[in-house]
Wavefront OBJ file of the C-alpha trace (Angstrom):
o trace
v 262.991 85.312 127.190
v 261.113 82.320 125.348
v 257.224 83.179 125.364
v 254.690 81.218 124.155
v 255.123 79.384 121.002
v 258.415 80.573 120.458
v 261.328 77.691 120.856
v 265.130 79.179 122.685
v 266.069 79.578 118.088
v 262.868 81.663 118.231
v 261.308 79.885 115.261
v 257.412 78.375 115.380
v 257.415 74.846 114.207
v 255.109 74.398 111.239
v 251.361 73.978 111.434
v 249.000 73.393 108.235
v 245.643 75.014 107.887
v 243.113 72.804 110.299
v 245.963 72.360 112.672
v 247.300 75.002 115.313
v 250.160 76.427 115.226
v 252.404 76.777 118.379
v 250.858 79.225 120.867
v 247.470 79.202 120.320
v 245.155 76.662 121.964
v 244.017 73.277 120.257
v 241.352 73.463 117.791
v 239.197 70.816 119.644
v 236.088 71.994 118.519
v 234.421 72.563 115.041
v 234.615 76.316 113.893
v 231.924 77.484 112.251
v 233.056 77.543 109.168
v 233.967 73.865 109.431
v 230.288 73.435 109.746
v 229.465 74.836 106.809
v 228.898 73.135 103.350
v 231.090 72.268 101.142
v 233.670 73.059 103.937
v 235.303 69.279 103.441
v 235.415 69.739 99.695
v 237.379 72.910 99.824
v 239.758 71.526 102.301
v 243.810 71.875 101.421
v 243.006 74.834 98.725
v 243.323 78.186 98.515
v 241.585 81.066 98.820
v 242.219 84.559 97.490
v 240.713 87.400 99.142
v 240.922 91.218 98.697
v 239.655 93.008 101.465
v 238.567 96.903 100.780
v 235.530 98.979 100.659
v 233.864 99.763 104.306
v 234.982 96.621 105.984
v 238.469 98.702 105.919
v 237.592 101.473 107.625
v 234.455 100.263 110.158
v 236.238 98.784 113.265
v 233.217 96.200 113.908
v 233.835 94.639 110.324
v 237.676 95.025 110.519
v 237.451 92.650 113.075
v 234.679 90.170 111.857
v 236.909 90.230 108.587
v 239.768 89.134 110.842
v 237.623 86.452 112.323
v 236.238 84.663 109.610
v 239.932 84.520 107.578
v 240.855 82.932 110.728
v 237.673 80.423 110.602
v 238.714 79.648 107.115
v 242.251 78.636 108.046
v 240.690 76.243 110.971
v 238.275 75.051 108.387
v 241.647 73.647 106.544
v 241.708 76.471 103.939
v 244.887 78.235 102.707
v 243.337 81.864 102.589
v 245.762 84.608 101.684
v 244.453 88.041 101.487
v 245.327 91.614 98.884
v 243.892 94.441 100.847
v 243.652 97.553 99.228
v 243.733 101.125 101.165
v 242.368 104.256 98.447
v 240.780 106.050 101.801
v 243.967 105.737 103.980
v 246.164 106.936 100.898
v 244.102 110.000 100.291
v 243.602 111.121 103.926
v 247.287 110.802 104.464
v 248.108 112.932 101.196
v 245.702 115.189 102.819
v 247.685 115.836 105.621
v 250.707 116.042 104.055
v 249.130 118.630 101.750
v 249.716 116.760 98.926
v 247.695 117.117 95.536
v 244.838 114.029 95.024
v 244.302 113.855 91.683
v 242.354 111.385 89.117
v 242.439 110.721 85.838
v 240.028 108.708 83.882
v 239.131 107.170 88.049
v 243.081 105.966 87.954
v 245.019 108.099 90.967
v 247.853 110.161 89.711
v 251.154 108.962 91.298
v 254.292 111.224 91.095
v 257.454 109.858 92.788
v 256.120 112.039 96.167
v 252.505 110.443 96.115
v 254.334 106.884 95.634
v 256.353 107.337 98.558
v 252.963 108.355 100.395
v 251.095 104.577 98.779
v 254.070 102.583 99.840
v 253.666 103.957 103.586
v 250.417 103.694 104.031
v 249.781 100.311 102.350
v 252.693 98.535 103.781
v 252.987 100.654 107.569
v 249.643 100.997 108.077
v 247.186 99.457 106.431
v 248.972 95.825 106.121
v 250.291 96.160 110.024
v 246.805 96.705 111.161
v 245.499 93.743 109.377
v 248.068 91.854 110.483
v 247.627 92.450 114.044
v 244.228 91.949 113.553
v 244.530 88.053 112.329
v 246.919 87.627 115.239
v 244.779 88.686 117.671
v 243.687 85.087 117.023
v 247.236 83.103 117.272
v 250.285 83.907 115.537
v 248.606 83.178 112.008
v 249.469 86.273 109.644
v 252.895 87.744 107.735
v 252.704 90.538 105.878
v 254.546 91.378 102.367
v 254.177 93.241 99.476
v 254.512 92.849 96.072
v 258.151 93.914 96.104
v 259.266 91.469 98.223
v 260.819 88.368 96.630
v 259.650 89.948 93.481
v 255.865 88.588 94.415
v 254.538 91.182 91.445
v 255.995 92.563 88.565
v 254.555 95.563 87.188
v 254.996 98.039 83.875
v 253.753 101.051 83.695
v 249.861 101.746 82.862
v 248.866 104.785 81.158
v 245.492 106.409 81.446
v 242.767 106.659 78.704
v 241.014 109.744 78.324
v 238.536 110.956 75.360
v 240.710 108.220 73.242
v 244.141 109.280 74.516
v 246.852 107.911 76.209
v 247.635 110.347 79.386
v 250.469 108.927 81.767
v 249.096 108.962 85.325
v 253.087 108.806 86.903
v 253.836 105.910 88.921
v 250.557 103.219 88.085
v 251.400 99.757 87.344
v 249.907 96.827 85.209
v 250.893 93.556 86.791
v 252.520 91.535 84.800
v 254.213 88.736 86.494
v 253.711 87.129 89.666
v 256.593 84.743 91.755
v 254.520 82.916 94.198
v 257.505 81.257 95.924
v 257.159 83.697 99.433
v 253.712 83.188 98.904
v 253.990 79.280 99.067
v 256.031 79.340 101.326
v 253.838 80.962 103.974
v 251.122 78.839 102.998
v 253.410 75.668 103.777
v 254.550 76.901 106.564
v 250.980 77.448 107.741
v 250.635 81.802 107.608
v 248.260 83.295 106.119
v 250.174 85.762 103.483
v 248.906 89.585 104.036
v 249.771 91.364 100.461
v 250.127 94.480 99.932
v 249.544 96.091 96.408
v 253.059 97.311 95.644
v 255.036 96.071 92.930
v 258.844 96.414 91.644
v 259.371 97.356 87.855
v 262.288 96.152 85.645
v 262.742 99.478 84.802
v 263.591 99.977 88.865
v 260.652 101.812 89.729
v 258.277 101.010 92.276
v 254.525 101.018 91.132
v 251.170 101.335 93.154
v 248.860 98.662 91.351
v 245.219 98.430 91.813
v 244.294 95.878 94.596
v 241.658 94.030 92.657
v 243.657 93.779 89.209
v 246.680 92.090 91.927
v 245.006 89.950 93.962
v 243.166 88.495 90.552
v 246.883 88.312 89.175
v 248.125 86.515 92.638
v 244.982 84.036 92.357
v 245.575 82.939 89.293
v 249.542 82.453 89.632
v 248.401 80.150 92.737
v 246.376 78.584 91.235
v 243.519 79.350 93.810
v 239.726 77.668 93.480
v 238.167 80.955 94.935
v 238.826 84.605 94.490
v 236.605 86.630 96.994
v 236.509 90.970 96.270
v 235.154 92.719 99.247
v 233.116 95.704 98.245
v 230.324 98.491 98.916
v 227.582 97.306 97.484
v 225.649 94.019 97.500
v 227.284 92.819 94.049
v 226.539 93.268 90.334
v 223.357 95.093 89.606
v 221.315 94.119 86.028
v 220.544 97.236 85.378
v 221.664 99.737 87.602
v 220.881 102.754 88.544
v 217.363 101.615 86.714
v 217.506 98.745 89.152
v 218.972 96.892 92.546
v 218.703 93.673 91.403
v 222.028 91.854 91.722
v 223.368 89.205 89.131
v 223.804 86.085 91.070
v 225.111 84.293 88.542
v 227.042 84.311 85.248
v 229.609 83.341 83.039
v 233.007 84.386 81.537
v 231.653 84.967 78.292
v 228.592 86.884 79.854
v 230.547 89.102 81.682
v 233.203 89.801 79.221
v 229.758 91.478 76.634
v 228.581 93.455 80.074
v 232.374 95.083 80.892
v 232.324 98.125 78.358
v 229.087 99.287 80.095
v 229.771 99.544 83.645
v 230.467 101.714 85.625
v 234.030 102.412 86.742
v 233.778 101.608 90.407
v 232.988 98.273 89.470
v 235.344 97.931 86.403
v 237.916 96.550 88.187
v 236.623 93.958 90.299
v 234.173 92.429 87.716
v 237.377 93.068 85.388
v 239.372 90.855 87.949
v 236.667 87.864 88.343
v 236.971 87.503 84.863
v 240.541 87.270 84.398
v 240.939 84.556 87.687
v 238.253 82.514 85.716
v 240.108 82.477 82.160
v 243.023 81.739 84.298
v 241.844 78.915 85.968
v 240.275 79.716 89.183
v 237.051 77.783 89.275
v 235.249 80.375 90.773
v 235.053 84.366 91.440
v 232.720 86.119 93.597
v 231.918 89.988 94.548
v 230.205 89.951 98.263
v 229.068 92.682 100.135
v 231.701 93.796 102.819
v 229.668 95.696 104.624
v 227.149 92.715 105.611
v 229.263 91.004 109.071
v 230.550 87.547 107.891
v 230.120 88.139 104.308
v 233.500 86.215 103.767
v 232.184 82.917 105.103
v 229.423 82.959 102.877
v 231.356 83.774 99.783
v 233.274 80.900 100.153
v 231.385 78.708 101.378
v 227.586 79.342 99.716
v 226.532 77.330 97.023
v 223.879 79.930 96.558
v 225.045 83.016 98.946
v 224.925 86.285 98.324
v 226.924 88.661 95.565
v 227.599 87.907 92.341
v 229.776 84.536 91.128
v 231.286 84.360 88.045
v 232.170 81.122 86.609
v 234.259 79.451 83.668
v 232.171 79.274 80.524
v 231.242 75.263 79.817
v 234.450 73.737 77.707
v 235.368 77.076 76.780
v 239.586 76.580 77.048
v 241.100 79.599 79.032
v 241.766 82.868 77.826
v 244.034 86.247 78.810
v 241.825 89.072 79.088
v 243.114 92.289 77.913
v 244.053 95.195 80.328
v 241.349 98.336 79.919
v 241.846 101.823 81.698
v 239.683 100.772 85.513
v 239.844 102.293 88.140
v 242.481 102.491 91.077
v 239.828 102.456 93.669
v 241.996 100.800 96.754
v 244.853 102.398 95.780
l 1 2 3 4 5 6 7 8 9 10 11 12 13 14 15 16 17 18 19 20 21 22 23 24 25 26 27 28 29 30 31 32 33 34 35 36 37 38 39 40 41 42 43 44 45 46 47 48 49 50 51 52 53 54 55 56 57 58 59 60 61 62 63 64 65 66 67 68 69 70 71 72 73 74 75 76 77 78 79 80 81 82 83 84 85 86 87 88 89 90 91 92 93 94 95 96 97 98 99 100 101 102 103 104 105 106 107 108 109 110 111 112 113 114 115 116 117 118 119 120 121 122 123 124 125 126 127 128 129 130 131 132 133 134 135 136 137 138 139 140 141 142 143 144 145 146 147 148 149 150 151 152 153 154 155 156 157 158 159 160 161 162 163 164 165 166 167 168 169 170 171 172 173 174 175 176 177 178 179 180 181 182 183 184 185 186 187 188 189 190 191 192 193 194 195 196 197 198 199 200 201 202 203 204 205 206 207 208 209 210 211 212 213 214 215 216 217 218 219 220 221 222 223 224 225 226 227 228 229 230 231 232 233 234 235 236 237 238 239 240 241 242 243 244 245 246 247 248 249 250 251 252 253 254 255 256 257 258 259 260 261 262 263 264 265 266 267 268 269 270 271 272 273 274 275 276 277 278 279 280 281 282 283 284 285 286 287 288 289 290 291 292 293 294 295 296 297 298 299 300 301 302 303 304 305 306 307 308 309 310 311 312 313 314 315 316 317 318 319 320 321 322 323 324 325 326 327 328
């Protein structure tokens, strides 16, 4: 039987960010995000998000989250969201009585463990976010990096006291196909991603969340990349110190990112390579504050940390260093 927005093929005609798509009532009014500025400015572009940290786990925020990637697709944004899941993997490897091990902060993945990540990120994790954004309307499809080979990855070994150490089944993404991607986004989804990639080697490889969605940002060629985290952004001199860095540049960062500390490696690691890939913007936001999201994106001056291009400085690859696998 035919239910709402469903046709007798069972396919949804396509809607575009702004617009609704079949089932779910008319946006007749202005969301709140609409309202906000420069809402009109970002119009038609997309948005990169990776959702982790407590906003994963604290069933209040999961569903704020939900809302306000839904308020950015009214708004007329093209969000698409990386999620990571580090908590989720462990606990289940828990109760499998599996080993949890780190080295040098990266998780050890052996063929058993990988089985465990592609579960949990891809079963769990993903469906829950999913079903969370369609609580709203039938906005949200979930992949992962396999799929349509979004993400290519090689294997990443370890560092330790100067050493290579191979940490199993951790991947380095190095290519991104954006066609399933674009195609959700035309189609008028928002694209769930999960941080799983294929190898060329055949393997299967669990990839940290904030290293992919950086990757999938730039390959879109996104104008924001918004990293959900645990604390309020970037200190100056922490633990000395709580003061956050609102502000700074490629170049800035790049001097900073042999001194900090590891849980922040990664996602100050990934602003800088979306900027020196062309993403006009990159911002770490507290994900623990409700509606952190909105003002990420939308903020001239809102909270977290936003790292920018350096002025007429031409882009730049940024080499790969040994952070860690915090999401997954």
């Amino acid at each position: 039987m035919s239910g709402p927005g469903t046709t007798r093929t069972g396919t949804l005609p396509h809607a575009r960010p702004g617009e609704s798509p079949a089932g779910t009532p008319a946006a007749g009014t202005v969301t709140a995000a609409a309202g906000l500025p420069w809402a009109e400015e970002l119009r038609g572009r997309t948005v990169v998000v990776k959702f982790g940290g407590n906003a994963m786990v604290d069933p209040a925020l999961h569903r704020t989250f939900a809302q306000d990637v839904v308020e950015l697709w009214h708004a007329g944004l093209r969000p698409v969201v990386v999620h990571g899941g580090g908590p989720q993997i462990s606990a289940m490897l828990d109760r499998l009585d599996l080993e949890v091990r780190f080295e040098a902060g990266l998780r050890v993945t052996t063929p058993e463990t990988m089985d465990v990540v592609r579960m949990v990120l891809t079963g769990q994790v993903q469906r829950e976010l999913v079903g969370a954004l369609n609580a709203h309307g039938p906005f949200a499809v979930g992949l992962s990096g396999e799929d349509a080979h979004t993400m290519t990855a090689v294997r990443r070994p370890a560092r330790v006291d100067g050493r290579s150490v191979d940490i199993g089944l951790v991947g380095e993404v190095v290519a991104v196909e954006t066609a399933a991607v674009r195609a959700l986004l035309e189609a008028g989804r928002i694209p769930v991603v999960s941080p799983v990639a294929r190898g060329e080697d055949g393997e299967v490889y669990n990839v940290n969340a904030d290293l992919a969605a950086s990757a999938l940002a730039v390959a879109l060629g996104a104008d924001r990349l918004v990293v959900l985290t645990d604390v309020e952004g970037l200190y100056a001199d922490w633990p000395r110190s709580t003061e956050v860095v609102a502000r700074l540049t490629a170049g800035e960062l790049d001097a900073l990112l042999p001194d900090l500390a590891s849980g922040m490696l990664p996602k100050m690691e990934g602003c800088l390579r979306a900027v020196r890939g062309g993403v006009r913007a990159a911002r770490v936001v507290d994900g623990r504050v409700p509606h952190a999201l909105l003002c990420g994106v939308f903020a001239a001056d809102g909270p977290g940390t936003t790292v920018v291009p350096d002025p007429g400085r031409p882009s730049a690859p940024v080499p790969a260093s040994p952070s860690e696998e915090d999401d997954a």
